[in-house]
Biopython code that builds the backbone (N, CA, C, O; Angstrom):
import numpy as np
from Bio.PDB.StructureBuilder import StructureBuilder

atoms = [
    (1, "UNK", "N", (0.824, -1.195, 0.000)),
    (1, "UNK", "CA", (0.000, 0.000, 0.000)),
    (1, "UNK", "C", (0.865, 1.255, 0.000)),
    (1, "UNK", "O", (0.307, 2.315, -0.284)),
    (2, "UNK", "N", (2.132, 1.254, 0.279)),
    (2, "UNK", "CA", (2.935, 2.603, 0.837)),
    (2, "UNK", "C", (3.477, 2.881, -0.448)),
    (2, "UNK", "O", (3.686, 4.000, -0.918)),
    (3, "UNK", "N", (3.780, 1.315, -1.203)),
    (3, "UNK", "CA", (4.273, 1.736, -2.651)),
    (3, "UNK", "C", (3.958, 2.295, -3.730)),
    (3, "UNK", "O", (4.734, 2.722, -4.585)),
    (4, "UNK", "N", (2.141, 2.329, -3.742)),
    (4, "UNK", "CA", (1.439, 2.698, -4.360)),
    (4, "UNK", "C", (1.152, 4.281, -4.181)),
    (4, "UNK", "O", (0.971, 5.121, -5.063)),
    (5, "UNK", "N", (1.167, 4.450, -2.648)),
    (5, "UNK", "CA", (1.213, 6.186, -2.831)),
    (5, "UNK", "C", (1.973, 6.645, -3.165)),
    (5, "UNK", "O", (1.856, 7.741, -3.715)),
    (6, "UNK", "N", (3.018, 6.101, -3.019)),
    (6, "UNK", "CA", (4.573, 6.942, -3.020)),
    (6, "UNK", "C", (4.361, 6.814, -4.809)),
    (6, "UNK", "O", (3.996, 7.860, -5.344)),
    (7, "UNK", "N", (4.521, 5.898, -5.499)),
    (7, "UNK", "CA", (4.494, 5.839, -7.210)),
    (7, "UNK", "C", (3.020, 6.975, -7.326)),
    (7, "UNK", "O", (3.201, 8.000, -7.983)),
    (8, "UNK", "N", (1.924, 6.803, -6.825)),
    (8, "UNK", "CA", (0.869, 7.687, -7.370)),
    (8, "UNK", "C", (1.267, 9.305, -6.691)),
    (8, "UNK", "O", (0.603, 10.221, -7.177)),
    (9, "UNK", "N", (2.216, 9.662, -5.700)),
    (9, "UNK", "CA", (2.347, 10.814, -5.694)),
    (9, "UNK", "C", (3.296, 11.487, -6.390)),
    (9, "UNK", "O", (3.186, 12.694, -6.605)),
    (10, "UNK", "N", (4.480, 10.657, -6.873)),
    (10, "UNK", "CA", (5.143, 10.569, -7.954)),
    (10, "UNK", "C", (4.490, 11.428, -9.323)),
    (10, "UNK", "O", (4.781, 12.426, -9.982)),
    (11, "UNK", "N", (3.472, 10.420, -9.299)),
    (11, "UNK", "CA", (2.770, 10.442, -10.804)),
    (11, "UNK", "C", (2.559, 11.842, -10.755)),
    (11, "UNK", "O", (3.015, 12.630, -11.583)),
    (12, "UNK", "N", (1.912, 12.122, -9.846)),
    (12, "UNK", "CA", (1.268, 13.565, -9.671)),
    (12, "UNK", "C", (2.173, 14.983, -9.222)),
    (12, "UNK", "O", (1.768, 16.138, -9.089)),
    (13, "UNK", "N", (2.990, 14.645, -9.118)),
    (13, "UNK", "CA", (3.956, 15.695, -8.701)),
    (13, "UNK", "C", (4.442, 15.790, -10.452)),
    (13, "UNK", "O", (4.483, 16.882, -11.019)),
    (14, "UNK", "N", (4.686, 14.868, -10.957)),
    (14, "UNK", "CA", (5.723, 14.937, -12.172)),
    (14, "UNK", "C", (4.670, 15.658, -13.487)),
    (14, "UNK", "O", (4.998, 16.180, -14.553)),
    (15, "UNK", "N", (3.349, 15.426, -12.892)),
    (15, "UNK", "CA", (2.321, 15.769, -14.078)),
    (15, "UNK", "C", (2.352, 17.264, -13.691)),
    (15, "UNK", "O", (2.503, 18.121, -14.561)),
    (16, "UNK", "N", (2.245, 17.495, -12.725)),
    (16, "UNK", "CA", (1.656, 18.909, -11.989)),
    (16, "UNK", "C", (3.683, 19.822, -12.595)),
    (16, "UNK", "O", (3.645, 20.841, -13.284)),
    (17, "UNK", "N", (4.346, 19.536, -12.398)),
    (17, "UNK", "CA", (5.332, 20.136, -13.047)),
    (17, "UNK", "C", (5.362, 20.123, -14.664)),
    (17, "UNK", "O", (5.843, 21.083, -15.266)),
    (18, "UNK", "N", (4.946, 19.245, -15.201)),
    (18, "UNK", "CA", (5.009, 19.327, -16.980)),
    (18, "UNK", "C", (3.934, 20.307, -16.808)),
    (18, "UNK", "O", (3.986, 21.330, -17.491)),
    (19, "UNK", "N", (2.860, 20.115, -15.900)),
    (19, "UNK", "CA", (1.856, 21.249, -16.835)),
    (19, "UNK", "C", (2.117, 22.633, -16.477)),
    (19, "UNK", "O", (1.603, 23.476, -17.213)),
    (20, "UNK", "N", (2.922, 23.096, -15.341)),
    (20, "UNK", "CA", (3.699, 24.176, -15.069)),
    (20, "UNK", "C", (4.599, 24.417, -16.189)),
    (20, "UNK", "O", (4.386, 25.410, -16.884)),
    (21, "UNK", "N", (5.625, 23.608, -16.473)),
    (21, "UNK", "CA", (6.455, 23.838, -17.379)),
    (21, "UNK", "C", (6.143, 24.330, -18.847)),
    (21, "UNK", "O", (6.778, 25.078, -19.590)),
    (22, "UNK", "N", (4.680, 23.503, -19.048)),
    (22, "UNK", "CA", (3.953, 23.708, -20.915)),
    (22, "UNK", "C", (3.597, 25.402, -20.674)),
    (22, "UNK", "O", (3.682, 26.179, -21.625)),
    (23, "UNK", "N", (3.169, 25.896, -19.218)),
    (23, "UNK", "CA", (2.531, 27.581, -19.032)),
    (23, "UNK", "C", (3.406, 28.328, -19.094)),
    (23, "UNK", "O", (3.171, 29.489, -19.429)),
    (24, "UNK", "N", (4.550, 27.957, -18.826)),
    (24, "UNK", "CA", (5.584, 29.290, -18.674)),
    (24, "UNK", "C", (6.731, 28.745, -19.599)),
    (24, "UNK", "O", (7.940, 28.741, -19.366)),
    (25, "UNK", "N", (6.095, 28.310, -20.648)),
    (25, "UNK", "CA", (6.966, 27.705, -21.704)),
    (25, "UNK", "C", (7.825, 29.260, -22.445)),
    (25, "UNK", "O", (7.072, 30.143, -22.856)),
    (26, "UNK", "N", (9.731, 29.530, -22.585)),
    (26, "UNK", "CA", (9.901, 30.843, -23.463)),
    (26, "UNK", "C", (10.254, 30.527, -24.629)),
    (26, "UNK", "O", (10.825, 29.443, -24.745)),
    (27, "UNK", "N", (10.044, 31.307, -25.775)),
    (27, "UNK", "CA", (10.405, 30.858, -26.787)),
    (27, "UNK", "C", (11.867, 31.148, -26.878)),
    (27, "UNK", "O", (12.241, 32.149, -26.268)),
    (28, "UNK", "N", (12.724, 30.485, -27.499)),
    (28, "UNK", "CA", (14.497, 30.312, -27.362)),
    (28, "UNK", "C", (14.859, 31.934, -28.017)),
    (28, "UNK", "O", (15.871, 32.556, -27.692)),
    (29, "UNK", "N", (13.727, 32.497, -29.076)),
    (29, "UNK", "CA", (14.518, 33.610, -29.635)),
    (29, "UNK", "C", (13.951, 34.926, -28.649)),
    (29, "UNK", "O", (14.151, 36.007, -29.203)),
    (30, "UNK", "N", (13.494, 34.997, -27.724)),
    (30, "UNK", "CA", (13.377, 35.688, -26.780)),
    (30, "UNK", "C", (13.785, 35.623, -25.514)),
    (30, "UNK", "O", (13.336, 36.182, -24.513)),
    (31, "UNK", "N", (14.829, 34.765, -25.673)),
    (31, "UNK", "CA", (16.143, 34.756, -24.740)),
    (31, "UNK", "C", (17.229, 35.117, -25.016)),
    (31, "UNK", "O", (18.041, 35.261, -24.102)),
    (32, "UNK", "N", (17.595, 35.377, -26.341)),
    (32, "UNK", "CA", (18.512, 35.967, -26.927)),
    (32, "UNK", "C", (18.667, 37.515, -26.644)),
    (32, "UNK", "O", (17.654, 38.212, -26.720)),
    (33, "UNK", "N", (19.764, 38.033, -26.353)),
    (33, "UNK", "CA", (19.662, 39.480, -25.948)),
    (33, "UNK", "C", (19.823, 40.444, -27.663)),
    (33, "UNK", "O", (20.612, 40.205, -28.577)),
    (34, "UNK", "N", (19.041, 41.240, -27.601)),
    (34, "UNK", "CA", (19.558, 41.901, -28.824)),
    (34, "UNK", "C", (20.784, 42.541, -29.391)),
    (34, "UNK", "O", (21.519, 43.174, -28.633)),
    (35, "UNK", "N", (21.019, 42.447, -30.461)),
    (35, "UNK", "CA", (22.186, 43.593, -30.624)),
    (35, "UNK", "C", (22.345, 44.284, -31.378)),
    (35, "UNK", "O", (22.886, 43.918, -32.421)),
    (36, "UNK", "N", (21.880, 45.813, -31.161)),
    (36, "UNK", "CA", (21.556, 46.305, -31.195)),
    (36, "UNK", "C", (22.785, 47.622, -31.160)),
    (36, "UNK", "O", (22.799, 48.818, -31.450)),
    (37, "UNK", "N", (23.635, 46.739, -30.694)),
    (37, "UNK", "CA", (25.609, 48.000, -30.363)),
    (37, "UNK", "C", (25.695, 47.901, -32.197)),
    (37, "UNK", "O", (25.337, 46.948, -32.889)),
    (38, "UNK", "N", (26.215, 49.057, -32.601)),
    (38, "UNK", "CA", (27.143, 48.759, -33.580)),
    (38, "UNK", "C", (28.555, 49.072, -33.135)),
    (38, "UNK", "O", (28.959, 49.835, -32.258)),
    (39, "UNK", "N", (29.255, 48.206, -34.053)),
    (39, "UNK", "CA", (30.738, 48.460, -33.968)),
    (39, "UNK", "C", (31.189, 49.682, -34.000)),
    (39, "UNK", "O", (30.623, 50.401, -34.824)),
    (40, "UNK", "N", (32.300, 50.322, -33.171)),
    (40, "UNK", "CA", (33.393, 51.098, -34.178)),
    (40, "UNK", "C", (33.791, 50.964, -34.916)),
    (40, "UNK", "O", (34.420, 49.981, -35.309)),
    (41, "UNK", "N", (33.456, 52.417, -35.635)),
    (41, "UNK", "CA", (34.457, 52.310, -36.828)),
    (41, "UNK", "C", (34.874, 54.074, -37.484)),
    (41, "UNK", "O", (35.402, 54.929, -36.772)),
    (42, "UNK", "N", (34.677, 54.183, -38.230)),
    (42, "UNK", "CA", (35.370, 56.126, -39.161)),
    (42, "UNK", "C", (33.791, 56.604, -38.843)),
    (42, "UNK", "O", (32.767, 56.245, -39.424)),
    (43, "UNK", "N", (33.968, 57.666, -37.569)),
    (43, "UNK", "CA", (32.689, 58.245, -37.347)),
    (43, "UNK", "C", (31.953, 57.475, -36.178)),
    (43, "UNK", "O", (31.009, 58.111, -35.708)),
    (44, "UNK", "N", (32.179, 56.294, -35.637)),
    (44, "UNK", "CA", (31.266, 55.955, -34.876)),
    (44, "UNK", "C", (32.111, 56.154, -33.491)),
    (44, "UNK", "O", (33.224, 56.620, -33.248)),
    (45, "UNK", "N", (31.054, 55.578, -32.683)),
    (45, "UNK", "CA", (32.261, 55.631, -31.108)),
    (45, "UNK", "C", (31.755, 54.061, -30.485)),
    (45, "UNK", "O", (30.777, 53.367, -30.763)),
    (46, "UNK", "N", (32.516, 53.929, -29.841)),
    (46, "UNK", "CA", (32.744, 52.388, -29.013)),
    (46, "UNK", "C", (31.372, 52.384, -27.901)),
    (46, "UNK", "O", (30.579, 53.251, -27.536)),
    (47, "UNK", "N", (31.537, 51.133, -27.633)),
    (47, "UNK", "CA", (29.734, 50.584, -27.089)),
    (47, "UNK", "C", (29.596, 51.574, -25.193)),
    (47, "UNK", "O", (28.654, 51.992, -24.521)),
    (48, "UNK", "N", (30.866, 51.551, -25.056)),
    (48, "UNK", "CA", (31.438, 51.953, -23.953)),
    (48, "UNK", "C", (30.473, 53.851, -23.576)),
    (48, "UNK", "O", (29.695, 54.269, -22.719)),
    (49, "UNK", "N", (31.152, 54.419, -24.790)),
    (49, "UNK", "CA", (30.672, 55.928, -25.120)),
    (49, "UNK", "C", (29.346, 55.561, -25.269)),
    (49, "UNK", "O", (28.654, 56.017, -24.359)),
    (50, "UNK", "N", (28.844, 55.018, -25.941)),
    (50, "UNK", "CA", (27.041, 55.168, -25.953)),
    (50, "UNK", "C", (26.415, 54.610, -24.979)),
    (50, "UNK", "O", (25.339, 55.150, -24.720)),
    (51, "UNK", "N", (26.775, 53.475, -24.165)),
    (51, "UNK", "CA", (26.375, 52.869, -22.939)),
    (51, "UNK", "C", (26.229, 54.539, -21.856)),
    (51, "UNK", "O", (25.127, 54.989, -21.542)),
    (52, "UNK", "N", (27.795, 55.330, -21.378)),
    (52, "UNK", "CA", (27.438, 56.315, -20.430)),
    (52, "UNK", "C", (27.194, 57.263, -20.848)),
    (52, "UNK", "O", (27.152, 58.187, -20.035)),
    (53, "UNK", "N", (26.850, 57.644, -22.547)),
    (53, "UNK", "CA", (26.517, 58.866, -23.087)),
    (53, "UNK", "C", (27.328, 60.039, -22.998)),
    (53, "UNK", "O", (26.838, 61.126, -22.694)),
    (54, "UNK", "N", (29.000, 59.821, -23.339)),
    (54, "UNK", "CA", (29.748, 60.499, -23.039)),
    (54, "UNK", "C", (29.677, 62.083, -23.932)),
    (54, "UNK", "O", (29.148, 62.210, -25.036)),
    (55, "UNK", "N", (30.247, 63.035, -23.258)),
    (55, "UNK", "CA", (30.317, 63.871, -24.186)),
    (55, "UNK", "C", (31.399, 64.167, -25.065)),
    (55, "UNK", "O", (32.145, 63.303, -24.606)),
    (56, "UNK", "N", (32.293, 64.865, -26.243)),
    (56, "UNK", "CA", (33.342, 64.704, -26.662)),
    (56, "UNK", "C", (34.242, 65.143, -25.751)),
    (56, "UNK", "O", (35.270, 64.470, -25.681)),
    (57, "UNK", "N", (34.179, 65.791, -25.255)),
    (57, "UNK", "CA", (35.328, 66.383, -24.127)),
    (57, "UNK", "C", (35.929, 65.032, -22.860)),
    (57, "UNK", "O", (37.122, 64.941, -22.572)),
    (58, "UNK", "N", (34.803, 64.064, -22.226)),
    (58, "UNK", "CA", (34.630, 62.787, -21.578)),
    (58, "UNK", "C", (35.263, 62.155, -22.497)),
    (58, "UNK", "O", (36.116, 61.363, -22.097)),
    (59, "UNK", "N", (35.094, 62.269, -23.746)),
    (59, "UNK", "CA", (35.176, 60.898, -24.395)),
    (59, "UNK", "C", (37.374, 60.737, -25.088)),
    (59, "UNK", "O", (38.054, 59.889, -25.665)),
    (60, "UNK", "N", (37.609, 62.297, -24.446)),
    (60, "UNK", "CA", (38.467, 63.052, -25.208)),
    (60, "UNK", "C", (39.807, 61.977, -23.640)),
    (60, "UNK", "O", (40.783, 61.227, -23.615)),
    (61, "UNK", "N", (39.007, 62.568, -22.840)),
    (61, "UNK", "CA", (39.458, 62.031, -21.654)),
    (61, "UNK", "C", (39.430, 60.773, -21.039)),
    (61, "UNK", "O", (40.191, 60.655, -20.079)),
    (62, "UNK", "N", (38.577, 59.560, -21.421)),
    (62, "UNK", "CA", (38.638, 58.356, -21.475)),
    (62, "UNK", "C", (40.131, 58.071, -22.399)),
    (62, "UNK", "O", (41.204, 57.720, -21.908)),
    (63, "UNK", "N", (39.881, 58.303, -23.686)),
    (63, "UNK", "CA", (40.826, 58.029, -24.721)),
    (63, "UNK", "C", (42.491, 58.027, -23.988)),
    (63, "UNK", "O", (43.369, 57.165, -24.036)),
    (64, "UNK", "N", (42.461, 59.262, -23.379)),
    (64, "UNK", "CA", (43.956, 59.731, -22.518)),
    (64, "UNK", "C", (43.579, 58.743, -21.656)),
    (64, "UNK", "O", (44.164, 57.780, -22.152)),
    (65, "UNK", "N", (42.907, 58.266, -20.551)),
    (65, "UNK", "CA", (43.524, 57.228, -19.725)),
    (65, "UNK", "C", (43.677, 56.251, -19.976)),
    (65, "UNK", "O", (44.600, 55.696, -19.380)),
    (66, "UNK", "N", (42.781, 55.325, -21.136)),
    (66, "UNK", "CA", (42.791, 53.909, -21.622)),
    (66, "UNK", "C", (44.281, 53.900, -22.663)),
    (66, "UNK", "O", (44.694, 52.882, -23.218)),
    (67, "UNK", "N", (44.886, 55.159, -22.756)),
    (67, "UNK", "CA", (45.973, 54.918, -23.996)),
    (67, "UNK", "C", (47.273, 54.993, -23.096)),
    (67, "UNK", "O", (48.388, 54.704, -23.529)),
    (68, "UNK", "N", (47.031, 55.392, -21.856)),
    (68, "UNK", "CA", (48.278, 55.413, -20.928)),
    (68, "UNK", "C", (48.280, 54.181, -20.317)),
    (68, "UNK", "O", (49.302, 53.542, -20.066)),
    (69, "UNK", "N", (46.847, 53.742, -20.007)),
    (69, "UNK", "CA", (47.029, 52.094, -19.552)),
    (69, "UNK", "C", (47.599, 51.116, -20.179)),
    (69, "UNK", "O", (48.516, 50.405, -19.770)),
    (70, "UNK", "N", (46.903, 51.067, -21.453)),
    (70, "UNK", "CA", (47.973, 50.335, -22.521)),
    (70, "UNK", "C", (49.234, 50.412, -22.785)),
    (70, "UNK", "O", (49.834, 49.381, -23.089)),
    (71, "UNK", "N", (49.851, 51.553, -22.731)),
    (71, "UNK", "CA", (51.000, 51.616, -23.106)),
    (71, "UNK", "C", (51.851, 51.340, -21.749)),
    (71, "UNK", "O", (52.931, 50.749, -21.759)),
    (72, "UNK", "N", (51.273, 51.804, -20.675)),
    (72, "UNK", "CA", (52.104, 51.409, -19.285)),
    (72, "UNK", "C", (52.065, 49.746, -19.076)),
    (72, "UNK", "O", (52.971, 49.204, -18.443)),
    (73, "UNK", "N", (51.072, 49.046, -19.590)),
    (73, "UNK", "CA", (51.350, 47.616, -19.115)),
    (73, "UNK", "C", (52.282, 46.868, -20.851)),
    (73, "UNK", "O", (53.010, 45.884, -20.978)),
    (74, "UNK", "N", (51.844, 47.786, -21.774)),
    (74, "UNK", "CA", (52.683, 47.244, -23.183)),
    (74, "UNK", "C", (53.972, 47.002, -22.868)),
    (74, "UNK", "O", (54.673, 46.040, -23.180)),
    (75, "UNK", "N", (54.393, 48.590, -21.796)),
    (75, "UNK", "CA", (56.154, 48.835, -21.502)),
    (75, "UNK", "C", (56.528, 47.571, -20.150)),
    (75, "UNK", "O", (57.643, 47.212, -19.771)),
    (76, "UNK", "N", (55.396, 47.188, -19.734)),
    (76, "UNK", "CA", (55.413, 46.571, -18.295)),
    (76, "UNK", "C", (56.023, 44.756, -18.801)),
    (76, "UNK", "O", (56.875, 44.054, -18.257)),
    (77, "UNK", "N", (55.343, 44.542, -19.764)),
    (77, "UNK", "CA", (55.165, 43.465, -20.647)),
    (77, "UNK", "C", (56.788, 43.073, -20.830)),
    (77, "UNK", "O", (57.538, 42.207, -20.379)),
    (78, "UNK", "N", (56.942, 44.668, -22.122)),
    (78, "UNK", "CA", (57.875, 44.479, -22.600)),
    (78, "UNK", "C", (59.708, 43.944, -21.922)),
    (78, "UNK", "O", (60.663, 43.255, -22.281)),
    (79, "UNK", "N", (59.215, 44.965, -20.579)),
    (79, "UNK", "CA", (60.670, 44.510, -19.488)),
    (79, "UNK", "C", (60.366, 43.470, -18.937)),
    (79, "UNK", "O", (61.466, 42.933, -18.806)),
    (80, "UNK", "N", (59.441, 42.624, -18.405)),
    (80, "UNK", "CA", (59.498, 41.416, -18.040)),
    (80, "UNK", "C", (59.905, 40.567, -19.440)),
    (80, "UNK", "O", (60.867, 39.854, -19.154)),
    (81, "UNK", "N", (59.664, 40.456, -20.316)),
    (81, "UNK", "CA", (60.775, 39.715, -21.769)),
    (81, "UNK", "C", (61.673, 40.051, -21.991)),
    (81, "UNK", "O", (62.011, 39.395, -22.976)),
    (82, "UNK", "N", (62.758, 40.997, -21.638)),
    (82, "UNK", "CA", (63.589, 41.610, -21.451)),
    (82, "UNK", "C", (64.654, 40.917, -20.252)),
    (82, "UNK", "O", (65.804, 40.490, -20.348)),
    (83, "UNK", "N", (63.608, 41.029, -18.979)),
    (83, "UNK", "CA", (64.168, 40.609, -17.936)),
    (83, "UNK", "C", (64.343, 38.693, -17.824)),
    (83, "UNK", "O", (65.035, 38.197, -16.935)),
    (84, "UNK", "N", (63.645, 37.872, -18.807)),
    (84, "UNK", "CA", (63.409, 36.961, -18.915)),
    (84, "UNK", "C", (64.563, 36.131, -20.141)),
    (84, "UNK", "O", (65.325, 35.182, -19.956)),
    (85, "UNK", "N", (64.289, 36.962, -21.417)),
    (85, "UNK", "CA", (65.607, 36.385, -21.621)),
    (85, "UNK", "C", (66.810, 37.057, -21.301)),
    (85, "UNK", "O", (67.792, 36.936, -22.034)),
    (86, "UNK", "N", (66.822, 37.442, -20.738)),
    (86, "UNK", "CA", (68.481, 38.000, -19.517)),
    (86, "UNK", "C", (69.128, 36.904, -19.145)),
    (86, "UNK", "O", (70.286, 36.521, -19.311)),
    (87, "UNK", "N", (67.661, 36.206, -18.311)),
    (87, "UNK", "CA", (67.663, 35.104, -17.510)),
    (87, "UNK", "C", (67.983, 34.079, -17.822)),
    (87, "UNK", "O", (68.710, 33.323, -17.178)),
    (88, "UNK", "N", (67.413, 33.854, -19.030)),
    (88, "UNK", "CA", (67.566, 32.367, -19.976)),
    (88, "UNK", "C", (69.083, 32.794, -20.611)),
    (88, "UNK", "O", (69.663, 32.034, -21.386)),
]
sb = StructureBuilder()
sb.init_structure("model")
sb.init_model(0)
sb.init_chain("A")
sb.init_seg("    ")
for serial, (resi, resn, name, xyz) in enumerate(atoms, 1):
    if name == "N":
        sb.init_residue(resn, " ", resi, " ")
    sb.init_atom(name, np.array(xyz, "f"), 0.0, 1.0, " ", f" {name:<3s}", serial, name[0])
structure = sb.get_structure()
């Protein structure tokens, strides 16, 4: 008798979730996020600038810190290969 509830509550738990699952069924292409960024390119600006709505003067000033970062870890790079084949 215990086996029978336990399999018939089974039954009913597993039905009662498919028919949950068929209601809040999403369709796969409305999980997809849009995109909607275009690239940079001659005239445009990076996803970055239109995300915080920079102005040219901001955007003048991003440019100066992201080009000193690069180049400070390019030079950072460069002396650790430097310092490496020294080593070797």
């Amino acid at each position: 008798m215990a086996k029978l509830i336990v399999v018939v509550g089974f039954v009913i738990a597993f039905a009662a979730g498919w028919v949950v699952a068929l209601r809040t069924h999403v369709a796969p292409e409305s999980l997809v996020a849009p995109t909607t960024l275009v690239p940079p390119g001659p005239g445009r600006h990076g996803w970055l600038t239109a995300e915080l709505n920079l102005r040219p003067d901001q955007q003048e000033q991003m440019k100066k810190i992201w080009s000193d970062t690069a180049h400070r870890g390019r030079q950072e790079q460069d002396d650790r290969r430097r310092a490496f084949r020294k080593e070797r």
